[in-house]
MARVEX-159602 format. One record per atom (N, C-alpha, C, O): x, y, z; residue in one letter; atom name; residue number from 1. Coordinates in steps of 0.05 Angstrom, whole numbers. Example, Ala and Ser with C-alpha at 12.3 -4.5 7.8 and 13.67 -1.06 7.14 Angstrom:
# residues 2
{rec {264,-114,156},"a","N",1}
{rec {246,-90,156},"a","CA",1}
{rec {264,-66,156},"a","C",1}
{rec {285,-66,169},"a","O",1}
{rec {257,-45,142},"s","N",2}
{rec {273,-21,143},"s","CA",2}
{rec {258,1,157},"s","C",2}
{rec {268,23,161},"s","O",2}
***
This chain:
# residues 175
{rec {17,-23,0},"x","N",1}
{rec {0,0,0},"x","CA",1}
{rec {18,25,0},"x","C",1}
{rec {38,28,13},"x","O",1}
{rec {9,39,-14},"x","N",2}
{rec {28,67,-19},"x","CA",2}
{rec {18,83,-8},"x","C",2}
{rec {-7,88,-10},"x","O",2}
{rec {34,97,9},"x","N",3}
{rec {25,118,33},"x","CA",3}
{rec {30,151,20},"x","C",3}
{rec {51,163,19},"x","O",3}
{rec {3,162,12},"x","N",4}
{rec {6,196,0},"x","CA",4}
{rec {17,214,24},"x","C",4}
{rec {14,215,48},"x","O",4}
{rec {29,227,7},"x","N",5}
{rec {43,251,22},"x","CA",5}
{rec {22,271,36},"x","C",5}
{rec {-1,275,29},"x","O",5}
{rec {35,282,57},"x","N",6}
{rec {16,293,73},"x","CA",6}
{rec {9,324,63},"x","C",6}
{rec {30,332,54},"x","O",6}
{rec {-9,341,61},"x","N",7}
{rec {-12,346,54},"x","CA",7}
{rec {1,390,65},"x","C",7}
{rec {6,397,88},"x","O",7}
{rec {1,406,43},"x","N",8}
{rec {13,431,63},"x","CA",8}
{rec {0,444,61},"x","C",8}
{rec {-16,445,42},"x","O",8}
{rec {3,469,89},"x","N",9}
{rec {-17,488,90},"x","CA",9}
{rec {11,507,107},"x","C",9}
{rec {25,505,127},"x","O",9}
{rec {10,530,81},"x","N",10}
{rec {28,558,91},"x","CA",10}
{rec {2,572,115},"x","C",10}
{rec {-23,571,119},"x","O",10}
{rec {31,590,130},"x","N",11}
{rec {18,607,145},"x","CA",11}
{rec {29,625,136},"x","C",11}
{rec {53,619,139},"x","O",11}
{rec {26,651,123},"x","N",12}
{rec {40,679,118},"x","CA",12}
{rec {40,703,128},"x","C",12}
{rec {18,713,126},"x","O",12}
{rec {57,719,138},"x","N",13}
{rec {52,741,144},"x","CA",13}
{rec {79,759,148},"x","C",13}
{rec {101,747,149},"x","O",13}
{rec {79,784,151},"x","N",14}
{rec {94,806,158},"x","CA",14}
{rec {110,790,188},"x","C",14}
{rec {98,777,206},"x","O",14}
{rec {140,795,186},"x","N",15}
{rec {148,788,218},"x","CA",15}
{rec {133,804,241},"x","C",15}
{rec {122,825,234},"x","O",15}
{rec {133,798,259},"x","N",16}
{rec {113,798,293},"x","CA",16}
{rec {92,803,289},"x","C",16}
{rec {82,821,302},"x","O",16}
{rec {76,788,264},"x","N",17}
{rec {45,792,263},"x","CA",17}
{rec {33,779,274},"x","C",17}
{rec {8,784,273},"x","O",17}
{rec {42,758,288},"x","N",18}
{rec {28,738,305},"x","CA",18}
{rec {36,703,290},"x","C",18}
{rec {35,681,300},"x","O",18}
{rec {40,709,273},"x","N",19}
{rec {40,672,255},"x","CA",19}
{rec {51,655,275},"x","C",19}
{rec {40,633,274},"x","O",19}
{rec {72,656,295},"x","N",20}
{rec {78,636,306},"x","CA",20}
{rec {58,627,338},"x","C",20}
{rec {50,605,346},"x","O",20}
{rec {56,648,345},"x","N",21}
{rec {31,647,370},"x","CA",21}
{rec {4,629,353},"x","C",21}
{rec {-4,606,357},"x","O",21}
{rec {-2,641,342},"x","N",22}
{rec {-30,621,319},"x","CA",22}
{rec {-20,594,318},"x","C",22}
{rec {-30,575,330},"x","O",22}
{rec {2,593,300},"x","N",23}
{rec {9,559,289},"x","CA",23}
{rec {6,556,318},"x","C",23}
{rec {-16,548,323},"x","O",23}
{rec {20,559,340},"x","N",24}
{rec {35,542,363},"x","CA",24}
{rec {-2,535,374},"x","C",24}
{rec {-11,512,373},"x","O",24}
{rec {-12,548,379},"x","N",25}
{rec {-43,549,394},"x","CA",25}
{rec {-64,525,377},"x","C",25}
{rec {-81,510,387},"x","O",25}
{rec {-55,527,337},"x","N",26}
{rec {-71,522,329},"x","CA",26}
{rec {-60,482,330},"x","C",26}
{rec {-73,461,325},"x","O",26}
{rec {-37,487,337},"x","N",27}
{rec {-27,457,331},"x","CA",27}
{rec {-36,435,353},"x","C",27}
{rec {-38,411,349},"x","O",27}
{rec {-41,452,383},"x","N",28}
{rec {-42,445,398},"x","CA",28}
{rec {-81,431,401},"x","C",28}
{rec {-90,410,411},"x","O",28}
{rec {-97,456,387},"x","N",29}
{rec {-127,447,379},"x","CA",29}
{rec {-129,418,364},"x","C",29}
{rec {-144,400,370},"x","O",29}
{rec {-107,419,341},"x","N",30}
{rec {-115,397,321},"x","CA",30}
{rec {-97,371,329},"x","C",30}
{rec {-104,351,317},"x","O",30}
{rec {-75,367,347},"x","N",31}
{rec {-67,341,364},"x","CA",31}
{rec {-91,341,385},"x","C",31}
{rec {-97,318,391},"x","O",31}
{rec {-104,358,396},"x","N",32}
{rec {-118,346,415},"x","CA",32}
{rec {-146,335,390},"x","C",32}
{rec {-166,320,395},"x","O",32}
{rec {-142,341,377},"x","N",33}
{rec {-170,327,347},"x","CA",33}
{rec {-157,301,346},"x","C",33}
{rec {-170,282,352},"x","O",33}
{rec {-133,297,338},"x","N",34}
{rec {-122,269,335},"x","CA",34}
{rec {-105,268,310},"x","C",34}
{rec {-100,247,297},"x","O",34}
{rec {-96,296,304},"x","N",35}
{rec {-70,294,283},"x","CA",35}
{rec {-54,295,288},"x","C",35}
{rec {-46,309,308},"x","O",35}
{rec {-39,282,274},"x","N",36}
{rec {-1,290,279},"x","CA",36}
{rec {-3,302,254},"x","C",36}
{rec {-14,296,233},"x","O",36}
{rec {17,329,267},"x","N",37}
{rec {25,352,253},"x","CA",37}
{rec {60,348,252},"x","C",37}
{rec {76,337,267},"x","O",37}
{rec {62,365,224},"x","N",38}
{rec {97,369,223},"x","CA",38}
{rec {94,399,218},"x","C",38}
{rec {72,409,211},"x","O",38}
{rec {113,411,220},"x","N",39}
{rec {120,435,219},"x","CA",39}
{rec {149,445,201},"x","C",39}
{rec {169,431,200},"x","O",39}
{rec {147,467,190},"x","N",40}
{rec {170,468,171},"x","CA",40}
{rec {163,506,178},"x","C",40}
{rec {141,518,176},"x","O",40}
{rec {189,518,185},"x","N",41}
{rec {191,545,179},"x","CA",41}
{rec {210,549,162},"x","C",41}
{rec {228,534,156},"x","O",41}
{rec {203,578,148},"x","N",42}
{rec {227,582,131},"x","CA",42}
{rec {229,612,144},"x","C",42}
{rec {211,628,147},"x","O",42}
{rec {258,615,149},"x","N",43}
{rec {276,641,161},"x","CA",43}
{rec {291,659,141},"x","C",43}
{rec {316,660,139},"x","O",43}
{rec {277,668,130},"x","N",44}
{rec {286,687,103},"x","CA",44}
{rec {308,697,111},"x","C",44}
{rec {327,696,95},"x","O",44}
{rec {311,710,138},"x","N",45}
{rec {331,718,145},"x","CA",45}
{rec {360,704,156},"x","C",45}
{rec {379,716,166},"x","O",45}
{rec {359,681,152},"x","N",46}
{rec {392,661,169},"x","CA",46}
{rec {372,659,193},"x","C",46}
{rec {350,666,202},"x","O",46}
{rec {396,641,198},"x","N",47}
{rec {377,631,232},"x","CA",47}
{rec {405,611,249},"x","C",47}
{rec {421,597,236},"x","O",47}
{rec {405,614,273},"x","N",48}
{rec {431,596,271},"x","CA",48}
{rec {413,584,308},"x","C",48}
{rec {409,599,328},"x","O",48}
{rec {406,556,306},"x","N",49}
{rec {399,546,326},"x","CA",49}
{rec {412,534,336},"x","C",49}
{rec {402,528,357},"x","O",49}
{rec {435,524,335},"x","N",50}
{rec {456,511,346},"x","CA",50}
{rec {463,521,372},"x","C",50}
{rec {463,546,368},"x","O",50}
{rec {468,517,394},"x","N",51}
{rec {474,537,412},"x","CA",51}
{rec {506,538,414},"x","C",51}
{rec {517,516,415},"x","O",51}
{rec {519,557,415},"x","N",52}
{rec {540,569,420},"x","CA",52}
{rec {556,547,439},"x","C",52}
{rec {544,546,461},"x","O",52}
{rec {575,533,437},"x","N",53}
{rec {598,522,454},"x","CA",53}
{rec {578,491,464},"x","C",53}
{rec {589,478,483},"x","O",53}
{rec {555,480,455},"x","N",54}
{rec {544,459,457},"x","CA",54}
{rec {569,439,437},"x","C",54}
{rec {585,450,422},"x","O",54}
{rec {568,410,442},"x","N",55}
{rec {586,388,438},"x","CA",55}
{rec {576,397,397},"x","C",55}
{rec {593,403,381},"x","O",55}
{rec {550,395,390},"x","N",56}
{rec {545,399,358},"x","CA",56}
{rec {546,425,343},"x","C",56}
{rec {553,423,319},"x","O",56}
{rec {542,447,353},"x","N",57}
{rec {557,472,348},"x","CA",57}
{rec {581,467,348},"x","C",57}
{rec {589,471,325},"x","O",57}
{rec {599,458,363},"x","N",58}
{rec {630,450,364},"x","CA",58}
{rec {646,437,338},"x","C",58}
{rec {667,442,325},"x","O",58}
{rec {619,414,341},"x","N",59}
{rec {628,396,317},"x","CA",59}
{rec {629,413,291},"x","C",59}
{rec {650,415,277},"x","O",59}
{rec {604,427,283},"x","N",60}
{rec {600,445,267},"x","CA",60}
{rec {617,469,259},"x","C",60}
{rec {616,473,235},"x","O",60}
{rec {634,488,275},"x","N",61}
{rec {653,498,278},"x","CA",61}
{rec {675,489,271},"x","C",61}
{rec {691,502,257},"x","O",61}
{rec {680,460,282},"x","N",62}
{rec {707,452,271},"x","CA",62}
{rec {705,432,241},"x","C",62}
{rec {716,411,235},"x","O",62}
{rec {688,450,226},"x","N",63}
{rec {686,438,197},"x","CA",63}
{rec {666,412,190},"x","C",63}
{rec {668,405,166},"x","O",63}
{rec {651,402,202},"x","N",64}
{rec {629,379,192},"x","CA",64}
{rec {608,396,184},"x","C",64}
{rec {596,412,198},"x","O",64}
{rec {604,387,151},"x","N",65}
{rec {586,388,138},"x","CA",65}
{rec {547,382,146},"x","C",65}
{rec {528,394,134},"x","O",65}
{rec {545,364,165},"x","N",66}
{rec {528,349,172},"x","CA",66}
{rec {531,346,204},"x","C",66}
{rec {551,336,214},"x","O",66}
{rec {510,353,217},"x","N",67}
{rec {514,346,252},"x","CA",67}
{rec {491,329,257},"x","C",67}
{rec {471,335,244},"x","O",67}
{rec {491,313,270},"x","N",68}
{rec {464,306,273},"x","CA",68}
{rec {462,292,301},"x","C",68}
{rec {473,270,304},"x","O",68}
{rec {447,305,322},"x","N",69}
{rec {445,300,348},"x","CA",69}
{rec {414,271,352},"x","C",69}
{rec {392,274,342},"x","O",69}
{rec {419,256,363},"x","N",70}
{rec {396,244,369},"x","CA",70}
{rec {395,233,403},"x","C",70}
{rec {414,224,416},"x","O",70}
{rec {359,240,412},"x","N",71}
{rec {365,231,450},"x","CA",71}
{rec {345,208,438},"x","C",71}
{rec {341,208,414},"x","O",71}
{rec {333,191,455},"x","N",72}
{rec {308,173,453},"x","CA",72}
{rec {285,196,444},"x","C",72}
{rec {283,218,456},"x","O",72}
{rec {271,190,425},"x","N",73}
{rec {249,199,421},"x","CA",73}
{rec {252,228,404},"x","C",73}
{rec {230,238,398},"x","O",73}
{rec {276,242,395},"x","N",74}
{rec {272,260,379},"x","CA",74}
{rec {309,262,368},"x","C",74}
{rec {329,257,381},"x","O",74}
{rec {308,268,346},"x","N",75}
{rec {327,283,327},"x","CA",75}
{rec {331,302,310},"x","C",75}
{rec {313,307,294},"x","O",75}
{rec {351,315,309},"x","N",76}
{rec {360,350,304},"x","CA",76}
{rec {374,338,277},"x","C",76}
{rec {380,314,274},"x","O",76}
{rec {379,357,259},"x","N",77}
{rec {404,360,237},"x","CA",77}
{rec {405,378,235},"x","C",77}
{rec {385,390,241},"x","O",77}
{rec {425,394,227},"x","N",78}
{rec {451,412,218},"x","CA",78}
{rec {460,404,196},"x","C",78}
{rec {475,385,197},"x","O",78}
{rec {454,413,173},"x","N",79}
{rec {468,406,151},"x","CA",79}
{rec {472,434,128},"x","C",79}
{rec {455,452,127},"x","O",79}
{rec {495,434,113},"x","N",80}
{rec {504,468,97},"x","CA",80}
{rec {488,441,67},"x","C",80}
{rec {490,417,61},"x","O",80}
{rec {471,467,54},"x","N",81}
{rec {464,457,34},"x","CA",81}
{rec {472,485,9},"x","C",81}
{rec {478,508,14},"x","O",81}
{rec {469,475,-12},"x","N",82}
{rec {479,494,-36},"x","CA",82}
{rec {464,513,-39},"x","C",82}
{rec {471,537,-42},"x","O",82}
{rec {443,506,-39},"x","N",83}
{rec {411,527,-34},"x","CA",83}
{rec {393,522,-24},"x","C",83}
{rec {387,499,-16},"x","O",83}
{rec {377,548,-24},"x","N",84}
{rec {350,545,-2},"x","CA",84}
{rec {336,515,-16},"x","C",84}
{rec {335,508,-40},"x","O",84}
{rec {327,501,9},"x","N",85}
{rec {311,480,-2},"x","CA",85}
{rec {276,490,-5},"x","C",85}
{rec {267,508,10},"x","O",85}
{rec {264,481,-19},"x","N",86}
{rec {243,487,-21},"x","CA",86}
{rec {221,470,-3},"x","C",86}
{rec {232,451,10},"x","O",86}
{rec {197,472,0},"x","N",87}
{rec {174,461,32},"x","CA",87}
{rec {170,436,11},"x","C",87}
{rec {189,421,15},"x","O",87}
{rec {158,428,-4},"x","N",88}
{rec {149,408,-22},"x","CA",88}
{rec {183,391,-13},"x","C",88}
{rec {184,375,6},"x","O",88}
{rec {202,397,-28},"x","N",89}
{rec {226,369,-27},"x","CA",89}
{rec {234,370,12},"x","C",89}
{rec {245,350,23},"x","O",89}
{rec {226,396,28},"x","N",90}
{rec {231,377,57},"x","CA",90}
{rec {207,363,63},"x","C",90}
{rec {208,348,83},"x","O",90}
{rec {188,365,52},"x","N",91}
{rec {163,345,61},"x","CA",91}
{rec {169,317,47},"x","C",91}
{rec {160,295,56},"x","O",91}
{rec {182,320,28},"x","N",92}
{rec {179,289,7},"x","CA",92}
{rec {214,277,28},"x","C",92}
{rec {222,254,27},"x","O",92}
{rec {225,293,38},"x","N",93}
{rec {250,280,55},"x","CA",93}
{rec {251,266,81},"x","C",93}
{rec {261,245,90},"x","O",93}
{rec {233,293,91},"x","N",94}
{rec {244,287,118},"x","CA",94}
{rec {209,288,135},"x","C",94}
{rec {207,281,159},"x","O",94}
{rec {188,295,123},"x","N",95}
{rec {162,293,137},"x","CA",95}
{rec {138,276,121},"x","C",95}
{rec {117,285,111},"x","O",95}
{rec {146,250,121},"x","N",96}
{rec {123,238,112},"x","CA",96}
{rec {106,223,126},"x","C",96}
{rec {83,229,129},"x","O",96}
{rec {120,195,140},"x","N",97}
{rec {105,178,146},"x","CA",97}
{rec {84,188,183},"x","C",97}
{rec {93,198,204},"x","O",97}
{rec {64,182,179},"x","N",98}
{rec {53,179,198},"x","CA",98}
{rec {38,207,205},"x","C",98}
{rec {23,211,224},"x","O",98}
{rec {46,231,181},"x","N",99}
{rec {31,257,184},"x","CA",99}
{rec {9,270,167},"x","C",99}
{rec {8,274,142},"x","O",99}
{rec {-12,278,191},"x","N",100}
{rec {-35,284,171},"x","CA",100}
{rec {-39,313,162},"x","C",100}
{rec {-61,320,153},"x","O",100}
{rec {-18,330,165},"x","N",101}
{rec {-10,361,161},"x","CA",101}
{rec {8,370,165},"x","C",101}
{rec {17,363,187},"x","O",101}
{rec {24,387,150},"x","N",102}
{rec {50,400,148},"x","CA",102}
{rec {32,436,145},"x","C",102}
{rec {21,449,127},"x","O",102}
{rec {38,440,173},"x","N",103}
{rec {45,466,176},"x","CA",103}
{rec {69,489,166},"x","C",103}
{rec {88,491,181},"x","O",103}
{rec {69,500,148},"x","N",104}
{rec {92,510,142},"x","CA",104}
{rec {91,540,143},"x","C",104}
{rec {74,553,130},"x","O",104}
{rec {110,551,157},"x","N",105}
{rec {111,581,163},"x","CA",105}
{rec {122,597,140},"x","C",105}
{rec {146,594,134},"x","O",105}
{rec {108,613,128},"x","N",106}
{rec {128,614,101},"x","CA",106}
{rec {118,614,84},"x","C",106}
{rec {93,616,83},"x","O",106}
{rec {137,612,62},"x","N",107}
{rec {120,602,32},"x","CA",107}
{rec {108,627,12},"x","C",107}
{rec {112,623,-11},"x","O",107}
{rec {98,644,17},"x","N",108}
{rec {84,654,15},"x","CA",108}
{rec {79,658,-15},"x","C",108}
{rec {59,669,-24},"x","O",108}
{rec {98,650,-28},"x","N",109}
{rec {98,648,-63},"x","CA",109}
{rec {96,618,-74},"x","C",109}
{rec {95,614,-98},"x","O",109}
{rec {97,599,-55},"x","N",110}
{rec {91,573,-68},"x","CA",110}
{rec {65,565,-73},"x","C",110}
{rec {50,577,-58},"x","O",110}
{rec {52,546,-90},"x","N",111}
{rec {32,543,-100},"x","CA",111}
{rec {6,525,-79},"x","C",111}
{rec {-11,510,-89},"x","O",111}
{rec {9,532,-51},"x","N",112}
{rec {-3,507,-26},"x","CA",112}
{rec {-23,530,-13},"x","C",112}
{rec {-15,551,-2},"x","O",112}
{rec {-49,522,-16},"x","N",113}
{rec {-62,533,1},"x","CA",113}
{rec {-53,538,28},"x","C",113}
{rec {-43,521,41},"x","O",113}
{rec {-58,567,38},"x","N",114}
{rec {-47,589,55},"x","CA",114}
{rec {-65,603,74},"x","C",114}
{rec {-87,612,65},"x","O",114}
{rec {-60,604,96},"x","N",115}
{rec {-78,621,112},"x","CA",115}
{rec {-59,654,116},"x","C",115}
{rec {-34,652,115},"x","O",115}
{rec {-70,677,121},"x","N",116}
{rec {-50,705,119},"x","CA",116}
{rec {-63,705,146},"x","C",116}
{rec {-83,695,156},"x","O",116}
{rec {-35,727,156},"x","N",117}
{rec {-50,732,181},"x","CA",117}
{rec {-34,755,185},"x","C",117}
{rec {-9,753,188},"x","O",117}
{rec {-47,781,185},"x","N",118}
{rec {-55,806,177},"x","CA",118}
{rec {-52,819,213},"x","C",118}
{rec {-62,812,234},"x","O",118}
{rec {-34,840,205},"x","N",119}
{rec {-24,858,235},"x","CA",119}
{rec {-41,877,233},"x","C",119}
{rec {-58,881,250},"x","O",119}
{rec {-36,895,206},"x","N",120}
{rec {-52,921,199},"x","CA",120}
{rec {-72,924,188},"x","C",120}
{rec {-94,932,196},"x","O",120}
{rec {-58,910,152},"x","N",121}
{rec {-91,921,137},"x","CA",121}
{rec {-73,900,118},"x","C",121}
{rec {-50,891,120},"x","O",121}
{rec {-99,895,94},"x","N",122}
{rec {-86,874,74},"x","CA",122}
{rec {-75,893,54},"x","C",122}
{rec {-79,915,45},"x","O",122}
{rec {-56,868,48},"x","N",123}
{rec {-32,886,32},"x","CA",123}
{rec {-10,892,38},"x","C",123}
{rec {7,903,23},"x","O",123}
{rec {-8,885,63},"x","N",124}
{rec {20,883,70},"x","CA",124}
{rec {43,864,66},"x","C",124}
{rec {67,868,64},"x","O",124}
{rec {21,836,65},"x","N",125}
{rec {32,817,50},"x","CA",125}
{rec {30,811,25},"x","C",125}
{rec {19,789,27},"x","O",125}
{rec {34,815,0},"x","N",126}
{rec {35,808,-28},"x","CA",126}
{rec {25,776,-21},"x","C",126}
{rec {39,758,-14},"x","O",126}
{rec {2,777,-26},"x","N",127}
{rec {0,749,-31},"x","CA",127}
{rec {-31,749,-60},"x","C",127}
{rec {-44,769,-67},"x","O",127}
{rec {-33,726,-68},"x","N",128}
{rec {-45,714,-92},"x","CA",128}
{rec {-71,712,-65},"x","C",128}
{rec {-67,708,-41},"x","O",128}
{rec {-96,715,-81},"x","N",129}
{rec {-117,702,-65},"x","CA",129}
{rec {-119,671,-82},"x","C",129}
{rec {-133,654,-70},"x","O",129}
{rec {-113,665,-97},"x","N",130}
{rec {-110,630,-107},"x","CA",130}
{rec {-97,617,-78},"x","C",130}
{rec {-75,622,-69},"x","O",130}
{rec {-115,601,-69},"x","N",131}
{rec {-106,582,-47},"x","CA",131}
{rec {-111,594,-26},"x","C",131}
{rec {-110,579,-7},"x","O",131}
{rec {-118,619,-20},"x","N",132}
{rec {-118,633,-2},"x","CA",132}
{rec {-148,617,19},"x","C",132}
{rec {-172,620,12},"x","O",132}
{rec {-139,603,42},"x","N",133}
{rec {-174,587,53},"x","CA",133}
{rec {-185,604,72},"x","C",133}
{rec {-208,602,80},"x","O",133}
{rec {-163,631,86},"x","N",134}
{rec {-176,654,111},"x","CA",134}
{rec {-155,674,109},"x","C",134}
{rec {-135,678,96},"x","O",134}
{rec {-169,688,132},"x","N",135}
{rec {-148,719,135},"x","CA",135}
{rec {-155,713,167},"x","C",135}
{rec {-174,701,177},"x","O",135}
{rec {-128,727,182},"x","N",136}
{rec {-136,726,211},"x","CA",136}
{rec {-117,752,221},"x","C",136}
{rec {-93,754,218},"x","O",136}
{rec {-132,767,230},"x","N",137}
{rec {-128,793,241},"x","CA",137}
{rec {-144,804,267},"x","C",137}
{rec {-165,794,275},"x","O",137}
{rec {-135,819,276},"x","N",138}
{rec {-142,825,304},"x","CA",138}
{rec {-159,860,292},"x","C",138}
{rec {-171,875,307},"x","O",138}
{rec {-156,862,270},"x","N",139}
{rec {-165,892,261},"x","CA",139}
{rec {-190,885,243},"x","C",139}
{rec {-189,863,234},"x","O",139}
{rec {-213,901,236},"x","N",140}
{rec {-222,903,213},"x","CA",140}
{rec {-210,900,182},"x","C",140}
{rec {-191,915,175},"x","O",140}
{rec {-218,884,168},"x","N",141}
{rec {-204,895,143},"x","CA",141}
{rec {-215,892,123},"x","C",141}
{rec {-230,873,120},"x","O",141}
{rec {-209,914,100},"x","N",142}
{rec {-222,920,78},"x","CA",142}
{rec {-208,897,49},"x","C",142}
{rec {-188,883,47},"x","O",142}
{rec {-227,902,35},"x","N",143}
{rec {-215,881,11},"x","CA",143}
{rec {-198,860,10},"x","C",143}
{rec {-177,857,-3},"x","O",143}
{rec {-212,842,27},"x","N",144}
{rec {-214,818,29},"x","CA",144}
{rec {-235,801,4},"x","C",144}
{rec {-259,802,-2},"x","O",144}
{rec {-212,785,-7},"x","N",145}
{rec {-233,777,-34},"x","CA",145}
{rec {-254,761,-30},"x","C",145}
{rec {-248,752,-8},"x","O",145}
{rec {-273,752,-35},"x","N",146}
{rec {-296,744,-34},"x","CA",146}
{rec {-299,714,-28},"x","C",146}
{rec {-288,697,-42},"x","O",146}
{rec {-314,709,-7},"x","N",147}
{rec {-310,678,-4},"x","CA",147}
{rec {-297,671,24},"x","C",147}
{rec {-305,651,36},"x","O",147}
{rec {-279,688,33},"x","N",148}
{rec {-249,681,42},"x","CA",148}
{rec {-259,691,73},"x","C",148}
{rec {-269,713,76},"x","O",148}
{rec {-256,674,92},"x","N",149}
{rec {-267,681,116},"x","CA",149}
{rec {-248,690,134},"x","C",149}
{rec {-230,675,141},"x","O",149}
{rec {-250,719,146},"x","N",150}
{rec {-238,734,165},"x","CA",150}
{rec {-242,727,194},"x","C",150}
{rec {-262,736,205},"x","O",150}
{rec {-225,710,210},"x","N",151}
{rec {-218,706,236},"x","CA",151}
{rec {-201,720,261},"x","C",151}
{rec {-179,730,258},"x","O",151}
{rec {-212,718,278},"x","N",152}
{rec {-193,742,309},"x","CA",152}
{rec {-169,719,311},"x","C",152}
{rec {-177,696,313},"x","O",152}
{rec {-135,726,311},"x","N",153}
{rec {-135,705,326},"x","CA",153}
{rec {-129,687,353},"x","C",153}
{rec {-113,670,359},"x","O",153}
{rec {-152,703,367},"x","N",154}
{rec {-159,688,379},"x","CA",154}
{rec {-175,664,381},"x","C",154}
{rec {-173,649,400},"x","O",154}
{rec {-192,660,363},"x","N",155}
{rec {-210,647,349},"x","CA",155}
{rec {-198,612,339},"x","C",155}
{rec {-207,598,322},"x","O",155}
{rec {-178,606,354},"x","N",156}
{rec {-173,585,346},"x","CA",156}
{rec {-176,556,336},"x","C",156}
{rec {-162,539,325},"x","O",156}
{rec {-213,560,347},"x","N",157}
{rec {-224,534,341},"x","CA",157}
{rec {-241,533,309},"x","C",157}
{rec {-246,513,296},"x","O",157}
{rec {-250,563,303},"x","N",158}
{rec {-254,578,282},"x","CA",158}
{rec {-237,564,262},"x","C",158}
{rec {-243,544,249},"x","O",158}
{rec {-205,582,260},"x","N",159}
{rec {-187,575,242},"x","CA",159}
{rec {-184,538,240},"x","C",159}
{rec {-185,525,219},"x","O",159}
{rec {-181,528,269},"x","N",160}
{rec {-181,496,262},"x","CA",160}
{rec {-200,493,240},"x","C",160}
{rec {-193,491,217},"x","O",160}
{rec {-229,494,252},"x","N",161}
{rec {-253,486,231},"x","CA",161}
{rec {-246,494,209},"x","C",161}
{rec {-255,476,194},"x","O",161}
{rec {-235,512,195},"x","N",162}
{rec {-217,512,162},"x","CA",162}
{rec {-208,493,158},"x","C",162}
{rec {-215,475,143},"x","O",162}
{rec {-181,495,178},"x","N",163}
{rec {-163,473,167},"x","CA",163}
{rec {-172,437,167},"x","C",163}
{rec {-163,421,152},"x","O",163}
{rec {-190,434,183},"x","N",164}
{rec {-198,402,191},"x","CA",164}
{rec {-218,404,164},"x","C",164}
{rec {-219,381,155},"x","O",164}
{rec {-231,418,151},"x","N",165}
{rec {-250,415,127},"x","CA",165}
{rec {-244,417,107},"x","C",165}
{rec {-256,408,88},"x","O",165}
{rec {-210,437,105},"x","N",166}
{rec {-198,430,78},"x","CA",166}
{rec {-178,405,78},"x","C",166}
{rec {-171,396,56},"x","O",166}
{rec {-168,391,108},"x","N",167}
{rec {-156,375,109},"x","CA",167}
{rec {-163,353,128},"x","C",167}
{rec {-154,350,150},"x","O",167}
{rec {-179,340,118},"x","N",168}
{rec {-191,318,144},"x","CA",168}
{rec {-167,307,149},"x","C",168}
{rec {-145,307,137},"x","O",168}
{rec {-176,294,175},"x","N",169}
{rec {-139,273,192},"x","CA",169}
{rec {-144,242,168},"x","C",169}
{rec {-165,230,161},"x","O",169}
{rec {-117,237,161},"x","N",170}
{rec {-117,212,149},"x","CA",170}
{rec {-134,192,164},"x","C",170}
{rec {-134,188,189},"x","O",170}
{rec {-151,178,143},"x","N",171}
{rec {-170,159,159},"x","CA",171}
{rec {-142,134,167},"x","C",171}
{rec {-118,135,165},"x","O",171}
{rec {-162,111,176},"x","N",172}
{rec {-144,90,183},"x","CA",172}
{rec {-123,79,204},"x","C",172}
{rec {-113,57,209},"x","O",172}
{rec {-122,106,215},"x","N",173}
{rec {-106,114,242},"x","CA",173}
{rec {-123,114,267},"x","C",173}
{rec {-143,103,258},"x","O",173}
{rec {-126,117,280},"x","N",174}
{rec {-140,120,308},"x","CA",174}
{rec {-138,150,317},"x","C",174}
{rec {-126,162,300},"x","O",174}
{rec {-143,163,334},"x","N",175}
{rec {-147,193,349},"x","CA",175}
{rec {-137,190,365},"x","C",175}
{rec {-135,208,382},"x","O",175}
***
């Protein structure tokens, strides 16, 4: 039996608009529904998580290409790649088996239905309304295209009910 890839849903927005407080709140609604979620950000800006003078920072420093820490029950990588990878080839790598949504922070020009989530007013983010399934803002907002449902977000069970109806949990599994 051939197991389909799970399926992605961008979150987009302006930095400290809220996108990570939402995903973190909204991830926590849809495991208690009975999904396993993966998560993928992308840091336009560099990002360096390694912590400073830890044994894999070290290693990393003194020239390995590749670090890769593992305790029981979870694993890290560190790896220098030639270019940005794109959300589609880390989902087909490294997030498949056993997940019924890939959250991905980001994106905001790839072709995966997207939720925006709006500080000020729309338009701050250049985004396509193609794929677009909500808007979530804490403000009123004007021209919002038609169809497209505007959420507080605080509203987290709101935004779930999007996401669980454009992405039911893989059947076959248990809750």
């Amino acid at each position: 039996m051939t197991q389909s890839l799970p399926p992605i849903l961008c979150f987009v927005g302006r930095s400290n608009s809220g996108k990570t407080t939402l995903i973190e709140r909204l991830i926590a609604a849809l495991v208690q529904d009975g999904y396993r979620i993966a998560t993928i950000k992308h840091a336009g800006h560099g990002f360096n998580l390694d912590t400073e003078g830890k044994d894999s920072w070290r290693h990393k420093q003194a020239g390995a290409s590749t670090v890769i820490v593992t305790t029981k029950g979870s694993l890290a990588m560190f790896t220098d790649v030639a270019e940005e990878i794109g959300v589609e080839e880390l989902r087909d790598r490294y997030a498949r088996e056993g997940i019924d949504l890939i959250i991905a922070e980001g994106w905001k020009n790839e072709g995966y239905p997207k939720i925006v989530v709006v500080r000020d007013h729309v338009g701050e983010v250049d985004v396509s309304p193609e794929g677009l399934l909500a808007m979530v803002s804490n403000k009123p907002l004007e021209r919002v295209p038609a169809g497209i449902p505007v959420l507080d977000p605080d509203d987290v069970a709101g935004v779930a009910a999007v996401v669980t109806k454009r992405f039911p949990r893989a059947s076959g599994r248990p809750g």
